[in-house]
C-alpha positions as CSV (number, residue, x, y, z in Angstrom):
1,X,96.4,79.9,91.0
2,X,92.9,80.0,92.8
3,X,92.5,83.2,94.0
4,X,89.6,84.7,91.5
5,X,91.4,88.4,92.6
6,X,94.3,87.8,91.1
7,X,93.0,86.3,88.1
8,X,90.9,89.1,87.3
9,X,93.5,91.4,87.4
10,X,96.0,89.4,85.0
11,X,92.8,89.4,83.1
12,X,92.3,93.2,83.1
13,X,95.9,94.1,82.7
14,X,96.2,92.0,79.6
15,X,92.6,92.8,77.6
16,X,91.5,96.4,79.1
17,X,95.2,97.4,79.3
18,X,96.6,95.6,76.7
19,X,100.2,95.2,78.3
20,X,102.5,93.3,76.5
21,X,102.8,89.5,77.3
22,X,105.9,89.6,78.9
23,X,105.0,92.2,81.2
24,X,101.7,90.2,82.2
25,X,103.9,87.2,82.4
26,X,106.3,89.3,85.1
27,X,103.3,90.4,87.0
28,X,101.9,86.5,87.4
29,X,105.3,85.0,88.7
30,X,105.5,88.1,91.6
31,X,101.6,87.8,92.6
32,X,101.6,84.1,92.5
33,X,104.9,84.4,95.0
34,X,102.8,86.4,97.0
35,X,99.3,84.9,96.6
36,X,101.1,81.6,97.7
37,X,102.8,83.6,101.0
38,X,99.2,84.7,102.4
39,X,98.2,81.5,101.8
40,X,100.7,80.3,103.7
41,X,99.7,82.9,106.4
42,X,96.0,81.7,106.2
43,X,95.0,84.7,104.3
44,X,93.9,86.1,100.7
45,X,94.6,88.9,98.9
46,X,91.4,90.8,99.8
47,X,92.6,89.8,103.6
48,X,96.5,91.1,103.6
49,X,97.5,94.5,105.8
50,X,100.6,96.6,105.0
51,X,102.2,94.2,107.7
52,X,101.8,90.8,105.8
53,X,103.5,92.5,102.9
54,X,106.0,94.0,104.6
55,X,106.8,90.4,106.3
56,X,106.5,89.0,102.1
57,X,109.1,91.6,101.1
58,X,111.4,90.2,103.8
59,X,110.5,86.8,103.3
60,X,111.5,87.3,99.5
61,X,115.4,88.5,100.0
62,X,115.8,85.7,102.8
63,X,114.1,83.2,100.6
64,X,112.1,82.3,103.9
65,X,108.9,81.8,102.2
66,X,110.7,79.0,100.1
67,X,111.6,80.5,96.9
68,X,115.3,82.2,95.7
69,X,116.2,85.0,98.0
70,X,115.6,88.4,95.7
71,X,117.7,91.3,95.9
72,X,116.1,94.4,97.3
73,X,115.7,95.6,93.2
74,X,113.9,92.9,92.1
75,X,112.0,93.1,95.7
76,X,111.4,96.9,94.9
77,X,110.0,95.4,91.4
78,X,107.8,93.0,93.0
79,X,106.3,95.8,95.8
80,X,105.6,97.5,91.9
81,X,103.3,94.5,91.2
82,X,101.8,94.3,94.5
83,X,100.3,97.7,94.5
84,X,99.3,97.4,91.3
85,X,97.2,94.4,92.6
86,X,95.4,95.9,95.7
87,X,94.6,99.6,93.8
88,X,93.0,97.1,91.3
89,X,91.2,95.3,94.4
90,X,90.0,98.6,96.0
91,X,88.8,100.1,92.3
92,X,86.8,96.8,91.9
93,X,85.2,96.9,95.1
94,X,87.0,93.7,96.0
95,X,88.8,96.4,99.1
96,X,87.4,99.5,100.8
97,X,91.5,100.2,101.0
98,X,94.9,99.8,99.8
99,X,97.3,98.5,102.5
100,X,100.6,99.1,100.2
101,X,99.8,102.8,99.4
102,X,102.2,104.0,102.2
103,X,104.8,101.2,101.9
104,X,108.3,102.0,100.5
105,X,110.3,99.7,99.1
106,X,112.9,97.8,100.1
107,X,116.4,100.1,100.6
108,X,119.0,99.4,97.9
109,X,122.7,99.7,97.7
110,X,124.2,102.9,95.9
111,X,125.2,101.5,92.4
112,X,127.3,104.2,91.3
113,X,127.8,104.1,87.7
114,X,131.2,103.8,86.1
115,X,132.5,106.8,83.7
116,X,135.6,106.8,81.9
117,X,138.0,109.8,81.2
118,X,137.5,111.9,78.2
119,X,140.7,110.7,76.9
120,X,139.6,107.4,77.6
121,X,136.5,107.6,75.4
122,X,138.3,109.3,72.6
123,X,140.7,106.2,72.6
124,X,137.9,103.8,72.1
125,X,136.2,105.9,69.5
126,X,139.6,105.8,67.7
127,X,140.3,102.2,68.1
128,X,136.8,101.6,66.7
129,X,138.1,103.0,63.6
130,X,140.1,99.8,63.2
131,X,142.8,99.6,60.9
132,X,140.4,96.4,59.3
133,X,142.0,94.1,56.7
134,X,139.7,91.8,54.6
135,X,136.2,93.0,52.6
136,X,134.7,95.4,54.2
137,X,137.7,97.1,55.8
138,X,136.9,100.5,55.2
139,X,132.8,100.1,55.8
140,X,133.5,98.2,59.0
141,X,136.0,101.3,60.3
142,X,133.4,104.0,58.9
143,X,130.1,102.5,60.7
144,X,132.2,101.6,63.7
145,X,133.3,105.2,64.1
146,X,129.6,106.2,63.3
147,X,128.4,104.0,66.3
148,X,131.1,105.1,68.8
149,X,130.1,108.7,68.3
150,X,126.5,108.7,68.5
151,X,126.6,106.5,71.4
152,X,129.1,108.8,73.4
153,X,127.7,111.7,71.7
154,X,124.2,111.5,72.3
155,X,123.7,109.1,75.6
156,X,121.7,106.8,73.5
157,X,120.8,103.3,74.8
158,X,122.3,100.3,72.7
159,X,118.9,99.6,71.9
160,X,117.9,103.0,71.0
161,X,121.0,103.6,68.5
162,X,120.4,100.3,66.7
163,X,117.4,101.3,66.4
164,X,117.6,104.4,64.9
165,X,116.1,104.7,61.3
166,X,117.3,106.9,58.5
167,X,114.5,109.7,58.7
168,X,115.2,110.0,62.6
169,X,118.6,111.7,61.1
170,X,118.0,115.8,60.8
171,X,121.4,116.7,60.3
172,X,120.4,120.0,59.3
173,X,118.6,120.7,62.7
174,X,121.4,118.6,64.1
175,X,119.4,117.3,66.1
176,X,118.9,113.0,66.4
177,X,115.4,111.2,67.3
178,X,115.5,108.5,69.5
179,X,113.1,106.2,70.5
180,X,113.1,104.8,74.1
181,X,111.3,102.8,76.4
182,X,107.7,102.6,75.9
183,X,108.5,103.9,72.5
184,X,108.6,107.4,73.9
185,X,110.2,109.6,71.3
186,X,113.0,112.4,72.3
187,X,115.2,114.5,70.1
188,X,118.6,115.1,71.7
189,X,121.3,117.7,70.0
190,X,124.6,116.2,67.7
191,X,127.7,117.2,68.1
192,X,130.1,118.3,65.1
193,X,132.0,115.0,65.7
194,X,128.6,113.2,65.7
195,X,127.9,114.5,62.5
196,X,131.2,114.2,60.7
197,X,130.9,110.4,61.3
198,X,127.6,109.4,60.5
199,X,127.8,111.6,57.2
200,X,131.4,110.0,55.9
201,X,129.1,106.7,57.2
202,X,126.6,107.2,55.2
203,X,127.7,108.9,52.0
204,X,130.4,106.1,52.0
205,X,130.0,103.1,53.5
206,X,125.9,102.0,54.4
207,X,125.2,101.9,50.6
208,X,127.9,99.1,50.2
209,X,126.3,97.0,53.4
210,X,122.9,98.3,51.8
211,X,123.9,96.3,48.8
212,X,124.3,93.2,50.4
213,X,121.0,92.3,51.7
214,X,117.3,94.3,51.9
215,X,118.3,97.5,53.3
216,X,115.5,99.1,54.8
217,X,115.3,102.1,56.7
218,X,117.9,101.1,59.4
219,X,120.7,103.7,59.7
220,X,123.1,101.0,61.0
221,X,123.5,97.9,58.7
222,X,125.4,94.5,59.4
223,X,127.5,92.7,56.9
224,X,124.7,91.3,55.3
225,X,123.0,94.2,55.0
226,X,120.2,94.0,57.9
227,X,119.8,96.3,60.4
228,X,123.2,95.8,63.2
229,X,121.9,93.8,65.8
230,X,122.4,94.4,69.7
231,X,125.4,91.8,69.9
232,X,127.1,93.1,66.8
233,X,127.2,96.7,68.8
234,X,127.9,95.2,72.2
235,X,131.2,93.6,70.7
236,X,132.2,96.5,68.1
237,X,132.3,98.7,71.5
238,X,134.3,95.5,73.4
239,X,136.6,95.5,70.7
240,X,137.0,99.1,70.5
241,X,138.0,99.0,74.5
242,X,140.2,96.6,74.4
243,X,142.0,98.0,71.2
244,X,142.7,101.1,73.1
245,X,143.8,99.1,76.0
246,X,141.2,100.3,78.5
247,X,141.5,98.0,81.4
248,X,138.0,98.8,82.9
249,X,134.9,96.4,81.4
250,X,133.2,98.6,78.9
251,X,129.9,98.1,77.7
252,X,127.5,100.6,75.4
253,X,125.9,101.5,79.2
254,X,129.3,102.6,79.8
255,X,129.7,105.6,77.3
256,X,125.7,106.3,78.4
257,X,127.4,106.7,82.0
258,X,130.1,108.8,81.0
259,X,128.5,111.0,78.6
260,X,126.3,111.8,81.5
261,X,129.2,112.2,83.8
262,X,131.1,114.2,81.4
263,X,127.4,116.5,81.2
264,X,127.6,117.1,84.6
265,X,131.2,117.8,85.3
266,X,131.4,120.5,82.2
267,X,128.4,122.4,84.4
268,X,125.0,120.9,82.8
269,X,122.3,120.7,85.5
270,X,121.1,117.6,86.5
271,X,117.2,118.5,84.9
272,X,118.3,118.8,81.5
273,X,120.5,116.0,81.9
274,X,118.0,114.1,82.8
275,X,115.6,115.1,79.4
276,X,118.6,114.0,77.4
277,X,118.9,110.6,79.0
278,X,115.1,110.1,78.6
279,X,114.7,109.2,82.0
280,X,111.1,109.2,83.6
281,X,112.5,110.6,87.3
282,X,115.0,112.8,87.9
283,X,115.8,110.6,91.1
284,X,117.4,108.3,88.6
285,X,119.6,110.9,86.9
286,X,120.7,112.4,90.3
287,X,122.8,109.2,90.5
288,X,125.5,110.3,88.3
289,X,126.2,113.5,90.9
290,X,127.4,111.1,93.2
291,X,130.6,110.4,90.8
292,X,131.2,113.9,90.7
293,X,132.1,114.8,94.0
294,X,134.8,117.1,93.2
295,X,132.7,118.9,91.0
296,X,129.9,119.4,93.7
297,X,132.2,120.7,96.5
298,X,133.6,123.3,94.2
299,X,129.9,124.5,93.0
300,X,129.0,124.4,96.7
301,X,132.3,126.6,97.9
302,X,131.2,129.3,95.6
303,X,127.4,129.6,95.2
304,X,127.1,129.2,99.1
305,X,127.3,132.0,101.6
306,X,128.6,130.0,104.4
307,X,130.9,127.5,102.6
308,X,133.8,130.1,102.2
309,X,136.3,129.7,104.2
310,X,135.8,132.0,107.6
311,X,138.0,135.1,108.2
312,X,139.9,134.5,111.3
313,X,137.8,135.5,114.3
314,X,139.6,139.2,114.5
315,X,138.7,140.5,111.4
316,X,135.1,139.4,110.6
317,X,133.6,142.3,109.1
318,X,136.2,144.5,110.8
319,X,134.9,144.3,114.1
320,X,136.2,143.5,117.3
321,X,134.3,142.3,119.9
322,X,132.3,144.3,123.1
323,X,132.0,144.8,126.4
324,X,128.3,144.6,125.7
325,X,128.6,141.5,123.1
326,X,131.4,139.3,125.3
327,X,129.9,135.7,126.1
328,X,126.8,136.2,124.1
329,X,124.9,132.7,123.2
């Protein structure tokens, strides 16, 4: 990696910015892709016009500047990195411009998310309860239960509900805390079921996996007594699918998906929806109206003047037509 550019910007974004080394990691593979492109192009970075990247970006699915052809996401990702590198260039002084400002990225496919029924979700969340045989039996069906329902019940993340500490709980608010990407903190509501679980959860079954190792402040506790980890959820909600015979693949994103879906279809707008899902854009929460088309057209067929159906030609508004009004345009 030669080009002093780009090494002064790995530079600033891990000392002045302090990102994580990971990230910083991320941003050297894409720059070095694309440092190594220009190069390839007899240029630098302080060289490169919004038409060498755009070239890079289509180099990058094709894998036609020699590396593994990217999907247009992880080309969308690596346009992130890019501009990230030039605004740095022209704030140094390195540029008088930034030739990605006005770039978009690369078009994706529609990934519409996949939401179950509610009767399909109320199946798992039953099946979770087990019956269990063995030690543990009861626990195992109580936690289980407890996971089910505040992962439906509250859109949580898989990370965000193992994740979720004992004082986050304010049952009396009802009311959960989560803690999400870039440890940015929301509270969403619980619901009555919500509730119900985690207290029989907690009043009679965390003390026993409490008991068995150090505790802590994790509201969720494997068998030895740690806090569950990501896997240990992942197959309690596989197991809980295919107990209730669901033949879709269901995941923890999945009953994120369909609480959102479910949101949407009982009439919550799309804004709020978004706050409770925690994400950053609303473009990303708009998604989920896609699986709701049925939902849409009947929203549209009443709020909008003009999507009634007509009254035949006749007896609009009682009128007939003129002599005066015959073969308007």
């Amino acid at each position: 990696m030669d080009e002093p550019l780009l090494r002064g910007f790995l530079t600033h974004i891990r000392v002045e910015r302090g990102l994580a080394a990971n990230t910083v990691r991320a941003y050297q593979r894409d720059l070095t892709r694309y440092a190594h492109y220009l190069r390839s192009q007899g240029l630098g970075i302080a060289d490169a016009g919004s038409e060498h990247i755009t070239a890079f970006l289509q180099a990058v699915q094709e894998g036609a500047d020699g590396g593994r052809a990217l999907a247009a996401s992880s080309a969308g990702r690596m346009l992130a990195s890019i501009r990230a590198l030039h605004r740095f260039a022209e704030e140094d002084g390195a540029r008088s411009d930034d030739p990605s400002a006005r770039l978009t990225g690369p078009a994706r496919p529609l990934d519409l998310p996949e939401a179950l029924s509610i009767d399909e979700v109320a199946r798992i969340i039953d099946a979770g309860s087990g019956p269990f045989t063995g030690r543990l039996a009861e626990e195992r069906s109580l936690r289980n239960r407890a996971l089910l329902e505040i992962l439906y019940g509250t859109g949580a993340r898989i990370s965000e509900a193992i994740g979720i500490d004992l004082d986050d709980l304010l049952l009396e608010e009802r009311v959960l805390r989560l803690h999400g990407k870039g440890d940015k903190q929301r509270a969403v509501p619980l619901g009555s079921m919500a509730i119900d679980a985690v207290t029989a959860y907690q009043v009679r079954a965390r003390p026993v996996f409490a008991q068995r190792g150090t505790g802590g402040p994790a509201l969720f506790l494997g068998h030895r007594g740690t806090r569950l980890t990501r896997q240990a959820a992942f197959t309690i909600v596989r197991d809980a699918a295919e107990a209730a015979t669901i033949p879709a693949q269901v995941s923890p994103h999945t009953l994120r998906h369909s609480y959102a879906t479910h949101l949407l279809q009982g009439g919550a707008d799309v804004r709020t929806v978004q706050e409770l899902l925690g994400h950053a854009s609303v473009t990303t929460t708009q998604l989920y109206t896609h699986v709701t088309p049925d939902a849409l057209r009947e929203v549209h067929a009443l709020a909008h003047p003009r999507a009634l159906d007509a009254p035949s030609a006749g007896t609009m508004n009682n009128c007939t037509p003129t002599d005066e009004n015959q073969g308007a345009t």
